[in-house]
C-alpha positions as a Python dict, from the first residue, in 0.01 Angstrom:
ca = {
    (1, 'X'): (0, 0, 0),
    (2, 'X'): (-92, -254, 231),
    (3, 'X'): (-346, -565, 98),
    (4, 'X'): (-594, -419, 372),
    (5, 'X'): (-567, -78, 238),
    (6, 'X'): (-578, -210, -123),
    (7, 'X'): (-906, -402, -17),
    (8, 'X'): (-1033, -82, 151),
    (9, 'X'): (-959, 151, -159),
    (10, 'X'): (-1178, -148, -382),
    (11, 'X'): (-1465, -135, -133),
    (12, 'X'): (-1479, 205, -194),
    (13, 'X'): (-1436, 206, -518),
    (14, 'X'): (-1758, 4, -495),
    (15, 'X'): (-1924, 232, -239),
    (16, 'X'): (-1900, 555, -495),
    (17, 'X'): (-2067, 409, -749),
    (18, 'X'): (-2350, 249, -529),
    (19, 'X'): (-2386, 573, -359),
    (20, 'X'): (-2420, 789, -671),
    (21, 'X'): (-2723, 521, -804),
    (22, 'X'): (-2885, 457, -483),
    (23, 'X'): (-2912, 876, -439),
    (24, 'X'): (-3033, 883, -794),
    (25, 'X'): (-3289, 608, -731),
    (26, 'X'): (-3371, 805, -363),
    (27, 'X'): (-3344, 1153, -443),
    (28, 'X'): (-3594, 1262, -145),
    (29, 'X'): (-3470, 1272, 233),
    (30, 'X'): (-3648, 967, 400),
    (31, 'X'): (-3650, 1121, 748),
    (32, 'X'): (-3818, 1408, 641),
    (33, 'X'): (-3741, 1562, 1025),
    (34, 'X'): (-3970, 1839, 1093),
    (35, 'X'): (-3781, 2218, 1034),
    (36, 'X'): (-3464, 2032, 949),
    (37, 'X'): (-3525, 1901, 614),
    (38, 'X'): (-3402, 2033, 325),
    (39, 'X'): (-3630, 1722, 112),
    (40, 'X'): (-3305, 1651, -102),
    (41, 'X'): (-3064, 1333, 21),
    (42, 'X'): (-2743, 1413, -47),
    (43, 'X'): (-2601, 1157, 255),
    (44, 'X'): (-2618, 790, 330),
    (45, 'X'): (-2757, 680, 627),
    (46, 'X'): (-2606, 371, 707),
    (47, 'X'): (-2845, 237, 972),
    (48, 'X'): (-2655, -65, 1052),
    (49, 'X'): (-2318, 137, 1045),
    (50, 'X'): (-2024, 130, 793),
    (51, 'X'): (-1839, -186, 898),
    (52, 'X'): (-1811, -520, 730),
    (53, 'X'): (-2099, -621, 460),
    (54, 'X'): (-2295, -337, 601),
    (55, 'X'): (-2094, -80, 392),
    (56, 'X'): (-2202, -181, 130),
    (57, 'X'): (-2543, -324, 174),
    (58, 'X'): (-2815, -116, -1),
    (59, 'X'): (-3055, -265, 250),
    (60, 'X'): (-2918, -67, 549),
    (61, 'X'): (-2899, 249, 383),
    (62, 'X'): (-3170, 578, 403),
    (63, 'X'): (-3113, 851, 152),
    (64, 'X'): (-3117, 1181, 413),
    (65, 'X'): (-3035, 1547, 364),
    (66, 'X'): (-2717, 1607, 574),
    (67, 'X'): (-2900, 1806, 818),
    (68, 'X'): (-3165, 1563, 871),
    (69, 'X'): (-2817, 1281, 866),
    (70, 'X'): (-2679, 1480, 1138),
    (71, 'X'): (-2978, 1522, 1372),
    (72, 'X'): (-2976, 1134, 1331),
    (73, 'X'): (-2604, 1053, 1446),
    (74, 'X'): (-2715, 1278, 1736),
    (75, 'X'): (-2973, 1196, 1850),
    (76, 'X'): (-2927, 779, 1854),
    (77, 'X'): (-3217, 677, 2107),
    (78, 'X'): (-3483, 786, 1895),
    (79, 'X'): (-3310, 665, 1548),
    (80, 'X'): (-3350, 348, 1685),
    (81, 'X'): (-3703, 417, 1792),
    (82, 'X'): (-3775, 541, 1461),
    (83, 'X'): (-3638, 307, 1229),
    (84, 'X'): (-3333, 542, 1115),
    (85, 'X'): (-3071, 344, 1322),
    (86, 'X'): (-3040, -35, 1341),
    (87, 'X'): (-2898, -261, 1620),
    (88, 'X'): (-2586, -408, 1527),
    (89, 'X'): (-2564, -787, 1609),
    (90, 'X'): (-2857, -728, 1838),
    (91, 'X'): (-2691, -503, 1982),
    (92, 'X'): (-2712, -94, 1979),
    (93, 'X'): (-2394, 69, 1894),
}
């Protein structure tokens, strides 16, 4: 195993366990996307995106019901209008 796969595997390591807590702390979908919404997040959004600090970075996360979570990664103009998505570096990704 490579040291960048060994760091990966500890990040998520790290990311399970965050995941499990924050969905336990945030059991309800926070998009709540009209006839979508199941009500129960079993995803993470990661509004920011996965890479770098942001993977594991409670503060860019939304609890979201995968159906809601995919309507999101779909539809990216209007996550960002909405509060579901943010810009990268300033930047939208």
């Amino acid at each position: 195993m490579t040291p960048q796969q060994k760091r990966r595997a500890r990040l998520d390591r790290q990311y399970t366990v965050k995941r499990r807590e924050y969905l336990e702390e945030n059991p309800a979908c926070a998009a709540q996307i009209p006839d979508l919404c199941t009500g129960q997040a079993t995803t993470i959004q990661h509004k920011r995106g996965r890479v770098g600090a942001d993977y594991l970075d409670v503060t860019t996360w939304m609890g979201a019901c995968l159906e809601c979570h995919q309507y999101i990664e779909a539809h990216r103009e209007e996550s960002f209008e909405k509060g579901w998505a943010l810009p990268r570096n300033g930047v939208r990704a």
